[in-house]
C-alpha positions as CSV (number, residue, x, y, z in Angstrom):
1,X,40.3,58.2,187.1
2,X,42.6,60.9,186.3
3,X,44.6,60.7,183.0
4,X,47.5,58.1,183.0
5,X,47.0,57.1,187.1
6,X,48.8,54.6,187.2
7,X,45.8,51.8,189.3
8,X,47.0,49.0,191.3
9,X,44.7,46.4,190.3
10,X,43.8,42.5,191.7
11,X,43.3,39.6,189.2
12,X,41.4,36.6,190.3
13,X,41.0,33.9,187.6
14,X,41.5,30.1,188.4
15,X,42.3,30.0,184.9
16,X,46.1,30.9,184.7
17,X,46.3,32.0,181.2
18,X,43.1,34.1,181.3
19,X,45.0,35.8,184.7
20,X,48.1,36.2,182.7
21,X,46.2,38.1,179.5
22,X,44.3,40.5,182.0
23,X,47.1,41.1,183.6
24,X,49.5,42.0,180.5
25,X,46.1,43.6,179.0
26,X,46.2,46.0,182.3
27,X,49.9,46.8,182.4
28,X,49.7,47.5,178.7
29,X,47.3,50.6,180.0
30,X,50.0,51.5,182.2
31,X,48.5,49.7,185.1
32,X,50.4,47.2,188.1
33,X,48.3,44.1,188.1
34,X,48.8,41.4,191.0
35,X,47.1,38.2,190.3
36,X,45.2,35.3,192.3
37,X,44.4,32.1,191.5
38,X,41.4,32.0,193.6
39,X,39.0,33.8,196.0
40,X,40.6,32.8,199.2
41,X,43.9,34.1,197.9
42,X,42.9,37.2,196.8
43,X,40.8,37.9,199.9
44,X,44.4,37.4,202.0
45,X,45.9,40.0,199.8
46,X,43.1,42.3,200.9
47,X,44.8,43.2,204.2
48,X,48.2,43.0,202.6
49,X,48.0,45.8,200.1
50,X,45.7,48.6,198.8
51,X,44.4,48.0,195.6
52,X,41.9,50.4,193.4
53,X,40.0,48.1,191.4
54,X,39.6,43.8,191.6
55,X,38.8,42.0,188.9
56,X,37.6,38.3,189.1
57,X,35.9,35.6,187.8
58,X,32.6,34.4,188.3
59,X,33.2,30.5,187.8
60,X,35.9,29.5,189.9
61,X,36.2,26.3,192.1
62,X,36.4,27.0,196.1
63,X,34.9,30.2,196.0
64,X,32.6,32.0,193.5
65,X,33.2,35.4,191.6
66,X,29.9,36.4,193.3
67,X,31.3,35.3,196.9
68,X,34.4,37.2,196.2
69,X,32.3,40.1,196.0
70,X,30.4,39.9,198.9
71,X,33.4,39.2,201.0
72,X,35.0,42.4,199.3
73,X,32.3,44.1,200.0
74,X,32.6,43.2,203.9
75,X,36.3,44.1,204.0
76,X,36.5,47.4,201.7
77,X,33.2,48.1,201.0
78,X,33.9,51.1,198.5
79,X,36.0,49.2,196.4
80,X,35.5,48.7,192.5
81,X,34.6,45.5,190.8
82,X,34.6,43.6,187.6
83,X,33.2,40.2,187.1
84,X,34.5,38.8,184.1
85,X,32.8,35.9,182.9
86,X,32.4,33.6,180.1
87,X,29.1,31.6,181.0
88,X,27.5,34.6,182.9
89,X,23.6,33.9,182.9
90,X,20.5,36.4,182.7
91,X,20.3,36.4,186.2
92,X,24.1,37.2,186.5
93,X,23.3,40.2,184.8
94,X,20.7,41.0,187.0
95,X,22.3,40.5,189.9
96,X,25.9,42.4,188.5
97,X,23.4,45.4,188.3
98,X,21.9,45.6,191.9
99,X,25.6,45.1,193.5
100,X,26.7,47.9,191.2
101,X,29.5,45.5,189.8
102,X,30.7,45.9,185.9
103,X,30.5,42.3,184.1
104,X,32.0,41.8,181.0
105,X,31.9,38.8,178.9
106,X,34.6,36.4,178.0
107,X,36.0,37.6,175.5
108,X,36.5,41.2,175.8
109,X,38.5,43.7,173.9
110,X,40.8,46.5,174.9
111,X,38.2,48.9,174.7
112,X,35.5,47.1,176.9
113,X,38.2,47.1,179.8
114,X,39.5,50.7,180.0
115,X,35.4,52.1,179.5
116,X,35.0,49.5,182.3
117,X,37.7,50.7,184.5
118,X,36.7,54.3,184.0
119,X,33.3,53.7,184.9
120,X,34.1,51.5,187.7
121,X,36.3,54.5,189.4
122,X,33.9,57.1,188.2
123,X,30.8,55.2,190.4
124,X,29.1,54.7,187.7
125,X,29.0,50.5,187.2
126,X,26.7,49.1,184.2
127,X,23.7,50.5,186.1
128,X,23.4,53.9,183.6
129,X,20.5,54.8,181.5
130,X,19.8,53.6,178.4
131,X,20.3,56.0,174.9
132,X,17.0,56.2,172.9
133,X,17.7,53.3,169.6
134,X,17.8,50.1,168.6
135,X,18.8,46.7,170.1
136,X,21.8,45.7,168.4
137,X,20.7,41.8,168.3
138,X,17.0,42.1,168.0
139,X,16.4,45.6,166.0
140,X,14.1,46.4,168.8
141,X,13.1,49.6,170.2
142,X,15.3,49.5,173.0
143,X,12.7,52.1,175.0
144,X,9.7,50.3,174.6
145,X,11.2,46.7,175.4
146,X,10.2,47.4,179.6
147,X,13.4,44.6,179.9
148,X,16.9,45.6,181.4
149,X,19.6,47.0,179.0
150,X,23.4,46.7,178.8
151,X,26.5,47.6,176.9
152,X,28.1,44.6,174.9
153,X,31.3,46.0,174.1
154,X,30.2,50.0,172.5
155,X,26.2,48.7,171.8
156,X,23.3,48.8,173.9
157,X,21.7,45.5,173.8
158,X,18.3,43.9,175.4
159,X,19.4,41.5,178.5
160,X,17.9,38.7,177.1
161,X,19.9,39.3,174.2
162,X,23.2,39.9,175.6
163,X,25.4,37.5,175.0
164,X,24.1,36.9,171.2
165,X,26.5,38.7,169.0
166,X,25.5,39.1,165.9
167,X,27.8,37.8,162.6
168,X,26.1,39.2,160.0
169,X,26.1,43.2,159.0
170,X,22.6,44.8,160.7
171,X,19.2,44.8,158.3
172,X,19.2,47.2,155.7
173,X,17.5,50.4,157.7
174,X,18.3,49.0,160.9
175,X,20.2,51.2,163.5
176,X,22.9,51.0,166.5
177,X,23.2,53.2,169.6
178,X,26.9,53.4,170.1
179,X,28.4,55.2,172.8
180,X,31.6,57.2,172.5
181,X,34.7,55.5,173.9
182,X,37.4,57.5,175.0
183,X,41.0,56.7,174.6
């Protein structure tokens, strides 16, 4: 993504206020956001319109977020997703990472989004290598855990551990891998 591109960018949320915040979230980045209330709908805007990036949800009635990827994936099979999601299971996780999908948790910050986005359009997904440190959650070596790893929000975090975040300041000693985010 080249510095302030303007993206064209499909919601799909059944949730109507959830739509509504991504989509002020994305136009506040300068972005045009067109939202869906569904799969189905969004798939008929496929044809319709060019679009860079779709978001959607993974729980939705009538079609899942996982559907609407593999149907996006039929009709524009280059294009960039995020599955947003607030109930997304282990297996979710697994599965975001082998279709080379970004999924971010309900709720997610500013931050989360545009690194997201960038790494969505850059090819990258979720799918990267791990940095050498500590699970944010456990305090585990995060090389010697032989378990998948993710970003939750700027931390790596074990899989298993992912949607855990902590409340309490880290252990005294204990360390974080963070990972730059650029504005």
């Amino acid at each position: 993504m080249r510095q302030g591109e303007r993206l064209r960018i499909l919601v799909i949320d059944d949730q109507a206020g959830v739509r509504a915040f991504v989509c002020e979230l994305l136009e506040s980045l300068g972005h045009a956001a067109e939202a869906a209330e569904d799969g189905p709908t969004g798939l008929a805007l496929l044809p319709r319109q060019r679009y860079d990036l779709i978001i959607t949800d993974l729980r939705m009635p009538h079609m899942s977020g996982w559907d609407v990827v593999e149907a996006v994936r039929q009709q524009v099979p280059r294009m960039p997703l995020i599955v947003i999601s607030g109930f997304a299971t282990d297996d979710d996780v697994e599965r975001a990472a082998q279709a080379g999908v970004c999924l971010l948790q309900k709720p997610f910050q500013l931050a989360e989004v545009k690194r997201a986005i960038r790494e969505m359009l850059s090819g990258q997904g979720n799918a990267r290598p791990p940095e050498p440190g500590s699970c944010l959650v456990c305090n585990q070596p995060l090389s010697s855990s032989g378990g998948s790893v993710l970003y939750q929000g700027d931390d790596l975090v074990h899989a298993r551990s992912w949607r855990d975040v902590p409340t309490k300041p880290l252990a005294k000693g204990a360390r974080r891998s963070r990972m730059p985010v650029a504005d």
